[in-house]
N, C-alpha and C positions, 0 to 999 in steps of 0.2 A: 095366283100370281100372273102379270103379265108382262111378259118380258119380249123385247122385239125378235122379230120371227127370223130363222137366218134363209139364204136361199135369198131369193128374187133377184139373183145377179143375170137371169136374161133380159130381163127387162130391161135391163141396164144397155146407154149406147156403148158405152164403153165395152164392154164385153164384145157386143155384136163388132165393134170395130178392129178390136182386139184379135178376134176370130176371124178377121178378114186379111189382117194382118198376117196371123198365120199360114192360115192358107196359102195368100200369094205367095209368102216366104218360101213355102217347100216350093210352089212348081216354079220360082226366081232361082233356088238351088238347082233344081232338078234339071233347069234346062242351061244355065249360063254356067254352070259351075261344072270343070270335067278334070280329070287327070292331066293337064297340063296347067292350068291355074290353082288347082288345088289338090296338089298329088297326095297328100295326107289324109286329105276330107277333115282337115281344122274348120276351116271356115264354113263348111257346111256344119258341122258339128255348132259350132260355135251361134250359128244367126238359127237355124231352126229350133233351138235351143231357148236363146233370147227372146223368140217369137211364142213358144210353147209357155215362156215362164210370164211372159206380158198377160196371157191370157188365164192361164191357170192359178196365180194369186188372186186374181179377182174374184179367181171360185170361188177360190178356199177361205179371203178375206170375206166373201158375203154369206159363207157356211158359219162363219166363226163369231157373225155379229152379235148372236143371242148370249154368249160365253163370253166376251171380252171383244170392247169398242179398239182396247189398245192392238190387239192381235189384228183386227180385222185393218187398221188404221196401219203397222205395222208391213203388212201382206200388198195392201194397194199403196203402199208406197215401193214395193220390193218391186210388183208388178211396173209402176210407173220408171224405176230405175233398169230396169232388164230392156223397156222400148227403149229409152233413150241411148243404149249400147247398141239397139241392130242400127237404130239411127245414125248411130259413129260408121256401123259397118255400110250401111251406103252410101254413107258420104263419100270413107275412103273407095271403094268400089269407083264412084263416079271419079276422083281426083287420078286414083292408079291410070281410069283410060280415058285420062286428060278434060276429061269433062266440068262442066259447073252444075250446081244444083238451078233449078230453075230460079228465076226472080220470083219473087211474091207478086208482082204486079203484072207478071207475063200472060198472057191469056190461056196459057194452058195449066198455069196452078191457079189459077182462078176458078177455073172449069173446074177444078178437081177439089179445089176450097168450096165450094159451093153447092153440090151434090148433097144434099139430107135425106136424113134415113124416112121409111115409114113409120108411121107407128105400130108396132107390134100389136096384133091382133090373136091370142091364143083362146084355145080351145081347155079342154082338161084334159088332153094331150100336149104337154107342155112339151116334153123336150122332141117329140116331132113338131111341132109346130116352132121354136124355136129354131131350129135346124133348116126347115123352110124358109121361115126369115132371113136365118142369118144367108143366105145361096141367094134370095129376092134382090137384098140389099149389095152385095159383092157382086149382081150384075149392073149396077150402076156406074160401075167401075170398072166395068168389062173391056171398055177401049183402049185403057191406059194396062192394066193389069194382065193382059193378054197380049200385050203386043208381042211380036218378034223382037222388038230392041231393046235390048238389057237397057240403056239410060234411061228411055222413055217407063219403062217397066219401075226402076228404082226410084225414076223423081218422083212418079206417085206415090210411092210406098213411102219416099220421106214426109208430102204431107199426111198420106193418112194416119200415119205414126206418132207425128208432131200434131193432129187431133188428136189421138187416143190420151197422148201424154196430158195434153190439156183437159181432158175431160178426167184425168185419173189428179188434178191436181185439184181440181172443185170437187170431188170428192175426197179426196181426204179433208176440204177445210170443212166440205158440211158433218163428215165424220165427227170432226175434232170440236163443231158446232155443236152438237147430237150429244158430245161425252160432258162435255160444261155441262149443258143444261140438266140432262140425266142420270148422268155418272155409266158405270161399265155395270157385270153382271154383279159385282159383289155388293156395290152400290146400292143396285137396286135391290137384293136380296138382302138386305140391310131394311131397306124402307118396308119392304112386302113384310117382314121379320116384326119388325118395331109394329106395324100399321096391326098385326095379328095379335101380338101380344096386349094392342091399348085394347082391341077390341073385346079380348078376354077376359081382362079387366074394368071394363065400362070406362077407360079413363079419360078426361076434361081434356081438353086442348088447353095446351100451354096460352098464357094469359099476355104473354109478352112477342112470341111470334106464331102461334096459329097450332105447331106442330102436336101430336099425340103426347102425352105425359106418360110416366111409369111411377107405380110405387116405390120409392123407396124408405129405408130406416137412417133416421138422424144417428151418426155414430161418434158426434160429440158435442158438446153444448148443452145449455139445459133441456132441451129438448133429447137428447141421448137416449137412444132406444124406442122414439117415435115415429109414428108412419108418418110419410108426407110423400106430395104428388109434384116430381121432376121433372123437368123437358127432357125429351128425347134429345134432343139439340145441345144436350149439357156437353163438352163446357162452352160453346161457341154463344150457347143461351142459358140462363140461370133461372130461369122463370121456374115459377114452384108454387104452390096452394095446400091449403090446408086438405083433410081427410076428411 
């Protein structure tokens, strides 16, 4: 049987962006955030959180793909909804100390729209090599991401966020692309099923849409008690042949 492989979520930009995301997030906690703005450590709680769960559905949703499209499709949406919450959180951040987000046509979220990744180049040391990458690419962003100024620091992280989200949203539609054409694991374990059992049988392809056939017995009519050759497809297809 072959069923798609799960894993290959480094490859993915999404991930890599995701993880960029993170990162900045702890050391935008660690350095902006202190017992008088956040005497609780909610809000630290809360965005390093957001930022772990942005990245870590995308694992688990590309761990889960061999087992169910719907889980994996489920997970990178749960993923894409957790950005879009740290997203609320810097928005208010910038609005609490009176600030705006940048324009989209400012020259400095252009600069920061415009920044693309490499292409990943691994080894078969994947997850050092991926680790590399993901540190390669999160110096591109090193101007914005390291500054001293908490706004300068968050407007980047609202675009890089607002890509992540974008790229987690063409993924689910090629996901839900993938499951139409294919079906999920049961699906296919249905086909591989069905394709085993014609073969064991020698049996004809159905006559009316291409599919594998199965023995069955006529169990009423004059024919009652006779073998004859059904589509797999039944009832969507009725095609049949003699024995």
């Amino acid at each position: 049987m072959n069923f798609d492989k799960s894993g290959g979520y480094r490859w993915l930009d999404s991930f890599v962006m995701a993880s960029i995301v993170q990162l900045a997030t702890l050391r935008f906690c660690e350095k902006f955030l202190n017992l008088r703005n956040d005497p609780c450590g909610r809000q630290y709680d809360q965005m390093t959180q957001a930022a772990r769960s942005g990245k870590e559905n995308i694992v688990e949703g590309s761990e889960r793909t061999s087992t169910s499209k719907e889980t994996e499709m489920r997970l990178t949406d749960v993923a894409k909804a957790s950005l879009c919450e740290l997203r609320g959180d810097y928005e208010t951040w910038l609005l609490r100390h009176g600030q705006l987000p940048w324009r989209k046509d400012s020259p400095e979220a252009k600069a920061v729209f415009d920044l693309r990744f490499d292409r990943p180049e691994y080894s078969s040391d994947v997850a050092h090599d991926s680790c590399a990458h993901i540190l390669a690419q999160q110096k591109k962003f090193s101007r914005w991401l390291d500054s001293d100024d908490d706004a300068t620091v968050a407007n980047a992280l609202l675009i890089l966020i607002s890509r992540t989200i974008n790229m987690l949203a063409h993924q689910i539609q090629a996901q839900g692309n993938r499951f139409e054409k294919a079906g999920g694991f049961r699906e296919q374990l249905t086909v591989a099923r069905t394709a085993e059992r014609a073969r064991q049988e020698n049996a004809p392809l159905c006559p009316d849409c291409g599919r594998p056939m199965h023995k069955r017995k006529a169990k009423t009519g004059q024919n009652a008690g006779q073998e004859f050759w059904g589509c797999t497809g039944y009832p969507e297809c009725k095609g049949v042949r003699k024995v």
